[in-house]
N, CA, C and O atoms as a Tinker XYZ file with bonds, in Angstrom:
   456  protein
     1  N    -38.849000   31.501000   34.363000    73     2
     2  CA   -37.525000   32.070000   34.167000    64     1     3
     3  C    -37.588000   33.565000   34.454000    63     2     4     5
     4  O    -38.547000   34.275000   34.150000    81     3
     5  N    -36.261000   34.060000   35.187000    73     3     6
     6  CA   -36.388000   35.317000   35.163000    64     5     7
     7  C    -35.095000   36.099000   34.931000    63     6     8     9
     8  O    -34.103000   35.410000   35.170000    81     7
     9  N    -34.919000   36.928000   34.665000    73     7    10
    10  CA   -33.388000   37.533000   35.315000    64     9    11
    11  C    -32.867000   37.808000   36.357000    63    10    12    13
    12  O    -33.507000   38.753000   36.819000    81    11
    13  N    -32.174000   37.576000   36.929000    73    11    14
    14  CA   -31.703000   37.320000   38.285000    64    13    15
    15  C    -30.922000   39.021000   38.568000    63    14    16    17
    16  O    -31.047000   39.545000   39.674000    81    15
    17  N    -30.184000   39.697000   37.493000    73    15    18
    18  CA   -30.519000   41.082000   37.745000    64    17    19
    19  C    -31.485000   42.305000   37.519000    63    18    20    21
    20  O    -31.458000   43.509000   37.774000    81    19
    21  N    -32.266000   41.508000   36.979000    73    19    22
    22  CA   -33.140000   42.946000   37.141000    64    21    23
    23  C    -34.680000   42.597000   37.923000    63    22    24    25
    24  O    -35.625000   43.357000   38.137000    81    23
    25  N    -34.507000   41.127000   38.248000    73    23    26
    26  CA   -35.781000   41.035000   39.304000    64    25    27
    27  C    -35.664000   40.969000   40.442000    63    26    28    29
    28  O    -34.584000   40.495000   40.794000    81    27
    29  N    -36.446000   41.296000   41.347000    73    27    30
    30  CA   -36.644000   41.621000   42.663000    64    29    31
    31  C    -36.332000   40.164000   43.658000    63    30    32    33
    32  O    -36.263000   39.055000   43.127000    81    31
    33  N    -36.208000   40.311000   44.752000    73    31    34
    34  CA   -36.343000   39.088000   45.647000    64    33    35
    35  C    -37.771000   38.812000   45.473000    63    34    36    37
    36  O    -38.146000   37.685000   45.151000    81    35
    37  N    -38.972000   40.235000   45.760000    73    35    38
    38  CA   -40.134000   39.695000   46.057000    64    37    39
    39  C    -40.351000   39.246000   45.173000    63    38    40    41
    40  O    -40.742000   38.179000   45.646000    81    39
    41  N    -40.475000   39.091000   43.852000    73    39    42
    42  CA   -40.272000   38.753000   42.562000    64    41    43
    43  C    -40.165000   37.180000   42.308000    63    42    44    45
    44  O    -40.995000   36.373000   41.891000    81    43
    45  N    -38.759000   37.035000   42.735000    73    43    46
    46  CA   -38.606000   35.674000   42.677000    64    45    47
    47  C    -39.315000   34.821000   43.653000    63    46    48    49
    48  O    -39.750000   33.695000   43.413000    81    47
    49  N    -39.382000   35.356000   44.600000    73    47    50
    50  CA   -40.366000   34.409000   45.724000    64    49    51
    51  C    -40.856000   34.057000   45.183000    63    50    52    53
    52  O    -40.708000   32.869000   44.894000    81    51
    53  N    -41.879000   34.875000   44.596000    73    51    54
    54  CA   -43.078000   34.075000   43.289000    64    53    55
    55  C    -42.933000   32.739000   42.675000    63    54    56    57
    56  O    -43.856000   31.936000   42.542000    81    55
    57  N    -41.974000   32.599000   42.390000    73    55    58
    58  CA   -41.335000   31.626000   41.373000    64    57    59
    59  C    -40.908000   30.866000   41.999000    63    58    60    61
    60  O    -40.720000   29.774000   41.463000    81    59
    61  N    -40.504000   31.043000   43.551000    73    59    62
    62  CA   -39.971000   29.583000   43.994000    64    61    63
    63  C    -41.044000   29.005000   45.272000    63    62    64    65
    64  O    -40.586000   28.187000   46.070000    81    63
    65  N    -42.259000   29.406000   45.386000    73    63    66
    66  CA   -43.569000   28.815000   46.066000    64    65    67
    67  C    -43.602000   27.500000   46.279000    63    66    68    69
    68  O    -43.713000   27.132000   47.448000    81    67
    69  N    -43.516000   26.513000   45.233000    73    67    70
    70  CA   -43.667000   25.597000   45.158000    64    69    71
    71  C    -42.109000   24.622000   45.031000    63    70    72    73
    72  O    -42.139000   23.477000   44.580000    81    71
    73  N    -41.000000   25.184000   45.430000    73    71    74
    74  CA   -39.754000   24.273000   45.784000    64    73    75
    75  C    -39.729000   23.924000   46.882000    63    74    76    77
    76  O    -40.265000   24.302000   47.923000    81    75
    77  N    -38.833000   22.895000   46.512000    73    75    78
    78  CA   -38.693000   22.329000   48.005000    64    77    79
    79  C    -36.747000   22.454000   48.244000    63    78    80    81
    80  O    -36.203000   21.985000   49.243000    81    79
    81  N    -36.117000   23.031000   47.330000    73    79    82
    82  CA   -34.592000   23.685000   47.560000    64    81    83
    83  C    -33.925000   24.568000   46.060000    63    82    84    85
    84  O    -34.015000   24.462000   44.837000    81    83
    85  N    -33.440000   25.195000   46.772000    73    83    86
    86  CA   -32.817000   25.657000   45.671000    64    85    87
    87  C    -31.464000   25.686000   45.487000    63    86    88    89
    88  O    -30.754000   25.774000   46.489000    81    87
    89  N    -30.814000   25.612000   44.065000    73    87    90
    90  CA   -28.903000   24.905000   44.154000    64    89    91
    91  C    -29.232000   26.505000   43.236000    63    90    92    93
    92  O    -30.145000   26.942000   42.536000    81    91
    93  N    -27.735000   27.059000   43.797000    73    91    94
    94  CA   -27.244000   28.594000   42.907000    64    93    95
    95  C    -26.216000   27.735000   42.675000    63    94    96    97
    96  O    -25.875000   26.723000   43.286000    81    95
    97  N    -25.593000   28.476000   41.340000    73    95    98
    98  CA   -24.776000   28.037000   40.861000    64    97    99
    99  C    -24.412000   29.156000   39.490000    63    98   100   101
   100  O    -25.216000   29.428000   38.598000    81    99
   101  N    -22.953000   29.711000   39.607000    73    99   102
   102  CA   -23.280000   30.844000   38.742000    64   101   103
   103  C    -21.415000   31.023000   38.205000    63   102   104   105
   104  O    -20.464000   30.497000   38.783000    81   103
   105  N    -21.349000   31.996000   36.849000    73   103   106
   106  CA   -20.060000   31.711000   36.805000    64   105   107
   107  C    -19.440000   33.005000   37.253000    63   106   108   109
   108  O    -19.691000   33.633000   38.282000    81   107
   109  N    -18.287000   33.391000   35.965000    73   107   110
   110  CA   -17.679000   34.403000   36.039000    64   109   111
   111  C    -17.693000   36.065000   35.799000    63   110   112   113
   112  O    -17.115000   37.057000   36.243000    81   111
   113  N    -18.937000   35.663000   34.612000    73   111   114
   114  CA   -19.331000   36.513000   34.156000    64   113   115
   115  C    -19.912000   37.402000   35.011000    63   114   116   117
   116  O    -20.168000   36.779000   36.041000    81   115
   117  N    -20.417000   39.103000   35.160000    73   115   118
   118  CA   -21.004000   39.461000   35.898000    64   117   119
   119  C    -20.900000   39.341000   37.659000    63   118   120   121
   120  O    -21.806000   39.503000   38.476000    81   119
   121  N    -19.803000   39.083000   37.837000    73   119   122
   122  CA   -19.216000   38.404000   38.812000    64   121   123
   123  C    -20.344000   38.987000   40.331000    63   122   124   125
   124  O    -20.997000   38.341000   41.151000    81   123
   125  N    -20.088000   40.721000   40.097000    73   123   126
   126  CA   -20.626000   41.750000   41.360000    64   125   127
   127  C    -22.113000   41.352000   41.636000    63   126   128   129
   128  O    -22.621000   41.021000   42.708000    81   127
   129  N    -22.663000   41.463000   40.437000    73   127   130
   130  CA   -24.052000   41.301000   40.377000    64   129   131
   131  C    -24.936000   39.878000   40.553000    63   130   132   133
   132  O    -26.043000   39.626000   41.029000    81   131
   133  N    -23.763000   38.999000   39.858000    73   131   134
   134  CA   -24.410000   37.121000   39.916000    64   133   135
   135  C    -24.238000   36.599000   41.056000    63   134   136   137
   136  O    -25.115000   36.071000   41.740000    81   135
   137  N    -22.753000   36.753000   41.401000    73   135   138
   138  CA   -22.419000   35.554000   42.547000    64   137   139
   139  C    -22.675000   36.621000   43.708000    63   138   140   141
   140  O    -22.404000   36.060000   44.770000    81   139
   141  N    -22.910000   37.371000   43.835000    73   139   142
   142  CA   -22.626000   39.013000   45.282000    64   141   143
   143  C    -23.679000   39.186000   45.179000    63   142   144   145
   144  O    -24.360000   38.411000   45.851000    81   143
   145  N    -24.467000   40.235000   44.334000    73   143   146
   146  CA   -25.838000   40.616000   44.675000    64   145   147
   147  C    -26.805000   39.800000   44.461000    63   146   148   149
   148  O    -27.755000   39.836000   45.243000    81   147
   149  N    -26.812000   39.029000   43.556000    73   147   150
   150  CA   -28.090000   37.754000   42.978000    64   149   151
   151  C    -27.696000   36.638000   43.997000    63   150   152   153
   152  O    -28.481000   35.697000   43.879000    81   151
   153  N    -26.760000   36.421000   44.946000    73   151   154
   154  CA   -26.971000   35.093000   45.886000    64   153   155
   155  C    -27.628000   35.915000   46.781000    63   154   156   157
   156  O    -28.592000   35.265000   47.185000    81   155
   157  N    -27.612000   37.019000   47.309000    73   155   158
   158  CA   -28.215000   37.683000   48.410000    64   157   159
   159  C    -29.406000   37.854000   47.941000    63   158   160   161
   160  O    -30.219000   37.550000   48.814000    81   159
   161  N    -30.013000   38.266000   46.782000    73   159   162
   162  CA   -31.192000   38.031000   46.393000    64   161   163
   163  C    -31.976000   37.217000   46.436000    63   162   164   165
   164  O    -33.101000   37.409000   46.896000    81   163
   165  N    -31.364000   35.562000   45.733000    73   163   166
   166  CA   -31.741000   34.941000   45.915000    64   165   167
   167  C    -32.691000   33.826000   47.094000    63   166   168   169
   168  O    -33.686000   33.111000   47.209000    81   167
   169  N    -31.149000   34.508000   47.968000    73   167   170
   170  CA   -31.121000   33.525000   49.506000    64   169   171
   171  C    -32.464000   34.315000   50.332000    63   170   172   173
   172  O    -33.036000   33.622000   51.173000    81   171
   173  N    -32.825000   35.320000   50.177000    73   171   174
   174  CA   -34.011000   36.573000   50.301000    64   173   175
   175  C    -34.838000   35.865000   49.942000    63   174   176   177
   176  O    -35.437000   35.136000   50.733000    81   175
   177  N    -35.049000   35.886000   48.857000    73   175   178
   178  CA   -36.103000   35.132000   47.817000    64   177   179
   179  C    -37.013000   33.924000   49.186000    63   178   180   181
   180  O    -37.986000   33.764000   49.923000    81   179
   181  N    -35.892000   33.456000   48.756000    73   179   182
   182  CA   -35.727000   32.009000   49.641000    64   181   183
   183  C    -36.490000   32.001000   50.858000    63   182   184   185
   184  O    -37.490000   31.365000   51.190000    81   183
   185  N    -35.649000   33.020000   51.556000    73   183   186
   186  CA   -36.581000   33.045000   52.803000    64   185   187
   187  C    -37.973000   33.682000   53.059000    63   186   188   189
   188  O    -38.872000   33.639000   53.898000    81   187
   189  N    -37.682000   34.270000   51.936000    73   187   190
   190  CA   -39.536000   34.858000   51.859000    64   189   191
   191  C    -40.417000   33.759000   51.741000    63   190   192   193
   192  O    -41.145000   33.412000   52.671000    81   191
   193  N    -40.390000   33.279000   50.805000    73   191   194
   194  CA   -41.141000   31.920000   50.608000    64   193   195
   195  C    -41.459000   30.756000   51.861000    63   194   196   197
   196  O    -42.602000   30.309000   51.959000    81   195
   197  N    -40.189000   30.223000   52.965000    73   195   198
   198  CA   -40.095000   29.552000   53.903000    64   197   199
   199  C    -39.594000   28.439000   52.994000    63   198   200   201
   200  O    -39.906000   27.292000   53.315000    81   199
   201  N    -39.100000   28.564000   52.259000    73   199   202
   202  CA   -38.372000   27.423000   51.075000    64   201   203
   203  C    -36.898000   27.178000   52.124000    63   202   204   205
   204  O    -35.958000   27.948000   51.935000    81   203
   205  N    -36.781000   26.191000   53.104000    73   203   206
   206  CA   -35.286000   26.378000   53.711000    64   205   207
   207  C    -33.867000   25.710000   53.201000    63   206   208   209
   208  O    -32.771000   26.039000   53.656000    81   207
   209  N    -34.054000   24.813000   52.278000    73   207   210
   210  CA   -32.926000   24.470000   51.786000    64   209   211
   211  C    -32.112000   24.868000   50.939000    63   210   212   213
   212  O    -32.679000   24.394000   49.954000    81   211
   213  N    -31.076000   25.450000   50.463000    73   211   214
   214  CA   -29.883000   26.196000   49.838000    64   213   215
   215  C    -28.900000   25.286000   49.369000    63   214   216   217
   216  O    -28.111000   25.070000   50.290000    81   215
   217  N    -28.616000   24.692000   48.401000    73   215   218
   218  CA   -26.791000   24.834000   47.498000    64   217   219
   219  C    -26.345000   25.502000   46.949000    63   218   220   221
   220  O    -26.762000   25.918000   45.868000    81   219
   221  N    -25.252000   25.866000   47.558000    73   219   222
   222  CA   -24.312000   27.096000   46.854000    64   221   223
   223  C    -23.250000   25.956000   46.424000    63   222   224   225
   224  O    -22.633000   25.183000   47.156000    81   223
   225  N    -23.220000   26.087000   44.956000    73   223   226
   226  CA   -21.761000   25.311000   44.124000    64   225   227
   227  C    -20.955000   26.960000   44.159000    63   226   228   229
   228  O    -21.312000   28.021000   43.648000    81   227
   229  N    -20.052000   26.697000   44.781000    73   227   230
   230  CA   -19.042000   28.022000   45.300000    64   229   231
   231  C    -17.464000   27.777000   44.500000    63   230   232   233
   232  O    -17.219000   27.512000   43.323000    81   231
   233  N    -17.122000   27.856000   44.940000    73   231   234
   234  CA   -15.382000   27.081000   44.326000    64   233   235
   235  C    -14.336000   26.966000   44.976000    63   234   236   237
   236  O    -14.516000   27.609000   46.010000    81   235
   237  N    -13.532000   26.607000   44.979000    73   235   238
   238  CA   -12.182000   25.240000   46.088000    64   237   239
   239  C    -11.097000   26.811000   46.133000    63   238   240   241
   240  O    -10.360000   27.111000   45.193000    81   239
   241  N    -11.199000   27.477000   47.158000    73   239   242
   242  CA   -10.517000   28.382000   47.708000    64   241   243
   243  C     -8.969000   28.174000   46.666000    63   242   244   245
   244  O     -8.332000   28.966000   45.971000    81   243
   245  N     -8.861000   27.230000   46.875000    73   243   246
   246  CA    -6.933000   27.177000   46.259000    64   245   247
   247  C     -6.851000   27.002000   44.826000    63   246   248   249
   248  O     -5.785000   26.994000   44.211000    81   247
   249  N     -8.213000   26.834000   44.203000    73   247   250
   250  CA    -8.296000   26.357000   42.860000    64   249   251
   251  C     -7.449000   27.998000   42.071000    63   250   252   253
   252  O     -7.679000   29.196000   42.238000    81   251
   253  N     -6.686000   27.422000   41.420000    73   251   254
   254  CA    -5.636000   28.143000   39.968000    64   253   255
   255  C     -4.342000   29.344000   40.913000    63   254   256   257
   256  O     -3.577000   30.121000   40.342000    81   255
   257  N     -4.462000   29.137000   42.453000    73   255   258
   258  CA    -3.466000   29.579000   43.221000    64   257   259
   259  C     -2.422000   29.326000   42.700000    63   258   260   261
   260  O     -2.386000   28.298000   42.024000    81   259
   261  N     -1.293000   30.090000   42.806000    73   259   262
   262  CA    -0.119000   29.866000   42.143000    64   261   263
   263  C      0.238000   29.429000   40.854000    63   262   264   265
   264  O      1.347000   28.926000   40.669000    81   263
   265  N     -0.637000   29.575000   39.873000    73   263   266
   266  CA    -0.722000   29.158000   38.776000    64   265   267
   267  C     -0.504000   30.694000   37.673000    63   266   268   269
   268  O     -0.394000   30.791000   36.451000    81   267
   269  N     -0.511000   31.440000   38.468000    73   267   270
   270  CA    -0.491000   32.868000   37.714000    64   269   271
   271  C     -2.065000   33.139000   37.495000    63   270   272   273
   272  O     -2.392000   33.574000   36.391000    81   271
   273  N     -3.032000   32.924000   38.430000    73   271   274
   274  CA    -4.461000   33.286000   38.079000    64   273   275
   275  C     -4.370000   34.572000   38.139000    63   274   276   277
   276  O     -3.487000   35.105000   38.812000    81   275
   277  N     -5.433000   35.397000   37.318000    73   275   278
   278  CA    -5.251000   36.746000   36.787000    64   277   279
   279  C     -6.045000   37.399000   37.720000    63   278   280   281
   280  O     -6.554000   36.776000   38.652000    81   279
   281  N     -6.279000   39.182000   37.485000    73   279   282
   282  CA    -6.647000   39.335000   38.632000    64   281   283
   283  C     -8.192000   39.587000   38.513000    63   282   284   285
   284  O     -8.859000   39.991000   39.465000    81   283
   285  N     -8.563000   39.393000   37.620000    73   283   286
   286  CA   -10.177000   38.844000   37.596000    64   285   287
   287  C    -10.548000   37.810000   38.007000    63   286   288   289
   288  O    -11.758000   37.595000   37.939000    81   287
   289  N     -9.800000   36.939000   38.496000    73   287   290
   290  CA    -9.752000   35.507000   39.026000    64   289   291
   291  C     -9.913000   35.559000   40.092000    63   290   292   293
   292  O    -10.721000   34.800000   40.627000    81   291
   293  N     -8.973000   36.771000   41.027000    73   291   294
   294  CA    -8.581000   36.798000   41.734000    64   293   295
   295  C     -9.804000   37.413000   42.373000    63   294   296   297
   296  O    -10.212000   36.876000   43.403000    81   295
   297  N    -10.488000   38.540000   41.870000    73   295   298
   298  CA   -11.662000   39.056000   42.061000    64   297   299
   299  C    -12.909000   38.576000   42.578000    63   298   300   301
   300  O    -13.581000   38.900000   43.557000    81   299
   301  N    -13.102000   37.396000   41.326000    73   299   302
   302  CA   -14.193000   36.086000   41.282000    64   301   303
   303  C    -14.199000   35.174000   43.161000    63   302   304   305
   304  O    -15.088000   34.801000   43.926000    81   303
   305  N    -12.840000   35.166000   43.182000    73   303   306
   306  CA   -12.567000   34.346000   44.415000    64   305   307
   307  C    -12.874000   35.242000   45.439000    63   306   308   309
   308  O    -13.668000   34.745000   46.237000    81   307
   309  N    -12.530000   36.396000   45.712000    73   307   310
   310  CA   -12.967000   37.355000   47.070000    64   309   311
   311  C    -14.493000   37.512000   46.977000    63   310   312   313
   312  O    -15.135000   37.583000   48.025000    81   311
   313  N    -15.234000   37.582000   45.553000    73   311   314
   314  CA   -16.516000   37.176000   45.807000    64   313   315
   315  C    -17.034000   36.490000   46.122000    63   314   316   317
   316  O    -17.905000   36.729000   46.959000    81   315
   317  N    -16.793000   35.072000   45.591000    73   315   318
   318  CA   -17.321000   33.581000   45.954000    64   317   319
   319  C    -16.904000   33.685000   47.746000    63   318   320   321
   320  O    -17.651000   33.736000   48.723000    81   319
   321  N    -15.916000   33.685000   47.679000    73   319   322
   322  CA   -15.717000   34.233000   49.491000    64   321   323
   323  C    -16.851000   34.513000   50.406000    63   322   324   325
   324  O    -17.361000   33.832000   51.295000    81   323
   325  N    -17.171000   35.989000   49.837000    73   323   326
   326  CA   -18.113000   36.988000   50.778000    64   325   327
   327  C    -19.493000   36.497000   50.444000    63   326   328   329
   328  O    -20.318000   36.668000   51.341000    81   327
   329  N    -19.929000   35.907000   49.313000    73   327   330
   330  CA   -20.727000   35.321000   48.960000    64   329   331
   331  C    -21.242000   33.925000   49.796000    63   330   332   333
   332  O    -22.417000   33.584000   49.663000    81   331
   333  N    -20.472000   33.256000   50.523000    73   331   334
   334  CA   -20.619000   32.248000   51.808000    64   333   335
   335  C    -20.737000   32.724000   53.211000    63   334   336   337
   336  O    -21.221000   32.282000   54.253000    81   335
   337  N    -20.103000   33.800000   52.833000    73   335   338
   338  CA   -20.549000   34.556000   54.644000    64   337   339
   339  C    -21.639000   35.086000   54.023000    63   338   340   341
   340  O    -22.316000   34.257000   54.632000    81   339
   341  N    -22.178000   35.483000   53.601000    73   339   342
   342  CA   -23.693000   36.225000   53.524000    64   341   343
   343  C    -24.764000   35.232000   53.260000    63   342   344   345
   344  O    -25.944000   35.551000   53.399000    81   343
   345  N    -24.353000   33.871000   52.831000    73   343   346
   346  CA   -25.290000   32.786000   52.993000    64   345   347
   347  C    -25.140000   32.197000   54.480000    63   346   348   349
   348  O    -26.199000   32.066000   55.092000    81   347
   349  N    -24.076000   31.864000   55.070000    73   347   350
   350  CA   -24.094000   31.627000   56.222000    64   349   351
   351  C    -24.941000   32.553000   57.194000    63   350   352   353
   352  O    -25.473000   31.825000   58.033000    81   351
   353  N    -25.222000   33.711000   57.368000    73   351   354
   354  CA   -25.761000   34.872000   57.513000    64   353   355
   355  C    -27.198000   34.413000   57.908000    63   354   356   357
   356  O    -27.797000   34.386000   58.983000    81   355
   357  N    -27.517000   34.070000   56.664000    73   355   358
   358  CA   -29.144000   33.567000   56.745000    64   357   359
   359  C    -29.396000   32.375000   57.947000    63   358   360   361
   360  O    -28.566000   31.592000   58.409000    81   359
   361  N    -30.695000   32.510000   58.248000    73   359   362
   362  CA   -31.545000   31.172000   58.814000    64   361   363
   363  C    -31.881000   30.197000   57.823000    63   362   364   365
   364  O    -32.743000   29.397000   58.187000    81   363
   365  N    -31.366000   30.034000   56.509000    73   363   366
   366  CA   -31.479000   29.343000   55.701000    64   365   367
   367  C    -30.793000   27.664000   55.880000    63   366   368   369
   368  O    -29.644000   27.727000   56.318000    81   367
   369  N    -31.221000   26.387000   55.656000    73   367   370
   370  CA   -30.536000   25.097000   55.542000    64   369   371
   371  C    -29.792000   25.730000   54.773000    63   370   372   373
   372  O    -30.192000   26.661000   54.075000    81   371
   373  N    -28.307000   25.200000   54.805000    73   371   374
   374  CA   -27.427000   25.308000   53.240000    64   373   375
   375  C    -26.202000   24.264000   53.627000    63   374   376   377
   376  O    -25.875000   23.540000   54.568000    81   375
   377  N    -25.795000   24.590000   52.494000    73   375   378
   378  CA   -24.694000   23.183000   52.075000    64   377   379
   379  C    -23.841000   23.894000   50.933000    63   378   380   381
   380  O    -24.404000   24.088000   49.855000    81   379
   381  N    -22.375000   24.340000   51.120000    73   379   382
   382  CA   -21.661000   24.373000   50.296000    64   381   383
   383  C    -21.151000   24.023000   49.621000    63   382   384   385
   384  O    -20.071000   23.681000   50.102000    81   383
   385  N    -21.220000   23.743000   48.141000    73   383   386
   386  CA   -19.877000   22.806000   47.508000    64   385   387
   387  C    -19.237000   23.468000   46.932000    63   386   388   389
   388  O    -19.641000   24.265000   46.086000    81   387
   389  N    -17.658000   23.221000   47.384000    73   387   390
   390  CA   -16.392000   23.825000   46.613000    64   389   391
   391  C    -15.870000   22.678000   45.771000    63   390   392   393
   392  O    -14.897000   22.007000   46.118000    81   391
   393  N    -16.601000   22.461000   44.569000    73   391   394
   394  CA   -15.507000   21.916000   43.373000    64   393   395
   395  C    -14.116000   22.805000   43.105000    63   394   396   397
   396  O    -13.860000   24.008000   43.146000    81   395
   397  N    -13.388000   21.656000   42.826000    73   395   398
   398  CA   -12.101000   21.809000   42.498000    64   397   399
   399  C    -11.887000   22.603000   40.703000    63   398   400   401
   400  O    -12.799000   23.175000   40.106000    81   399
   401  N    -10.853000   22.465000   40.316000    73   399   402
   402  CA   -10.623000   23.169000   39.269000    64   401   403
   403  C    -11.465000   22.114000   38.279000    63   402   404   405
   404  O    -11.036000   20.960000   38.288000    81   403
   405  N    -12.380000   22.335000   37.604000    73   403   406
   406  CA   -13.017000   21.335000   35.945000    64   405   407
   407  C    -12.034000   21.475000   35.013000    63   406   408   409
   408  O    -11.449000   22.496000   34.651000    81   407
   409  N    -11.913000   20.356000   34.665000    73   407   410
   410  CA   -11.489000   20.123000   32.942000    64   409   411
   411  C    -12.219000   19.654000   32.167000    63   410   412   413
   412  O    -13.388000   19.383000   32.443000    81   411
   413  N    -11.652000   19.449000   30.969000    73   411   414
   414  CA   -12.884000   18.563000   29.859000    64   413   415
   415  C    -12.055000   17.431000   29.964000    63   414   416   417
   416  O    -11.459000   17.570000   28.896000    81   415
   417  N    -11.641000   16.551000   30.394000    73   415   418
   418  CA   -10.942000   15.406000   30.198000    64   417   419
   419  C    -12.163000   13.723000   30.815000    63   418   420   421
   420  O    -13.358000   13.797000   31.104000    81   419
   421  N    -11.824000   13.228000   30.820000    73   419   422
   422  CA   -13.004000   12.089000   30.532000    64   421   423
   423  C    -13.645000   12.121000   32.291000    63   422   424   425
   424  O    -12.949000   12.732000   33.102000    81   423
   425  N    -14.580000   11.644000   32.649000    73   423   426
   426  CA   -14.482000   11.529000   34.573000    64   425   427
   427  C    -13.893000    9.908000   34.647000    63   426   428   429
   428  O    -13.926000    9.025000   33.789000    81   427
   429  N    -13.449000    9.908000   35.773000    73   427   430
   430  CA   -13.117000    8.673000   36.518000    64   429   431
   431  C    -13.886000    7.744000   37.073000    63   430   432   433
   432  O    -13.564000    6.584000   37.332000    81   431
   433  N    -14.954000    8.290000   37.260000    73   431   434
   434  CA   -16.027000    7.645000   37.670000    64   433   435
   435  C    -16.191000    7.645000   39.596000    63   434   436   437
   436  O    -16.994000    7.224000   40.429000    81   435
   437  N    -14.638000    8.536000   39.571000    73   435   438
   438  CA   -14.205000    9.024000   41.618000    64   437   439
   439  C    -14.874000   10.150000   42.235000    63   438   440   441
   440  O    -15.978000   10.603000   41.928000    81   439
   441  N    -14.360000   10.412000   42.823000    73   439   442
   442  CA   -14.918000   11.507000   43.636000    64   441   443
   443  C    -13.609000   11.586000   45.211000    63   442   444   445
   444  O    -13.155000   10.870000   46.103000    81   443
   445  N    -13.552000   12.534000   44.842000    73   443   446
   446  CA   -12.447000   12.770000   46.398000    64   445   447
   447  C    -12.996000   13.982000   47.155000    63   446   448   449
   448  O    -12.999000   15.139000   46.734000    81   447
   449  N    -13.342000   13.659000   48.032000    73   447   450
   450  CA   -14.354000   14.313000   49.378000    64   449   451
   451  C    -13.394000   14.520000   50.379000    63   450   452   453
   452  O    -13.037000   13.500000   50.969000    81   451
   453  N    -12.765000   15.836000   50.800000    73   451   454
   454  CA   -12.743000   16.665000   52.279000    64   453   455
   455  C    -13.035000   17.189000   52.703000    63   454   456
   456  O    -12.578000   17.399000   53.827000    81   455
């Protein structure tokens, strides 16, 4: 385990030697530093090692649009944004997933894929 802001890429390389992918996945909190500077870190990390596979769980562009999302929301989303062009960026494998808005309500046991 490490902290993802105050350790280094070369740092984490260390720690991910022996993967064979890595899934980011991060919330709201800390928005500049988690999802902006720590995916670029990370994805660094990554390639230091020759570790090539990447998931970024990102989020569904339209998710809480027109809903009156606030403007920290609004914030979160221009990050998660720039945060996919700078993974795209890399020579890294990757795979985006944009989940839709979560609730706590029971699952369906579905899945709706576009």
């Amino acid at each position: 385990m490490a902290d993802l802001v105050e350790t280094s890429a070369e740092a984490f390389s260390q720690l991910l030697k022996s993967c064979d992918a890595v899934v980011f996945a991060a919330c709201e909190k800390l928005t500049n530093a988690i999802d902006s500077e720590g995916l670029v870190k990370i994805a660094r990390a990554t390639e230091l090692v020759d570790v090539r596979r990447f998931l970024l769980v990102s989020a569904f562009p339209e998710a809480e649009r027109g809903k009156g999302a606030s403007t920290s929301f609004e914030h979160y989303m221009k990050i998660k944004r720039q945060s996919k062009v700078d993974l795209v960026k890399t020579a890294l494998d990757w795979t985006i997933l944009r989940p839709g808005t979560l609730t706590d309500q029971a699952g369906s046991g579905k899945v709706n894929m576009g």
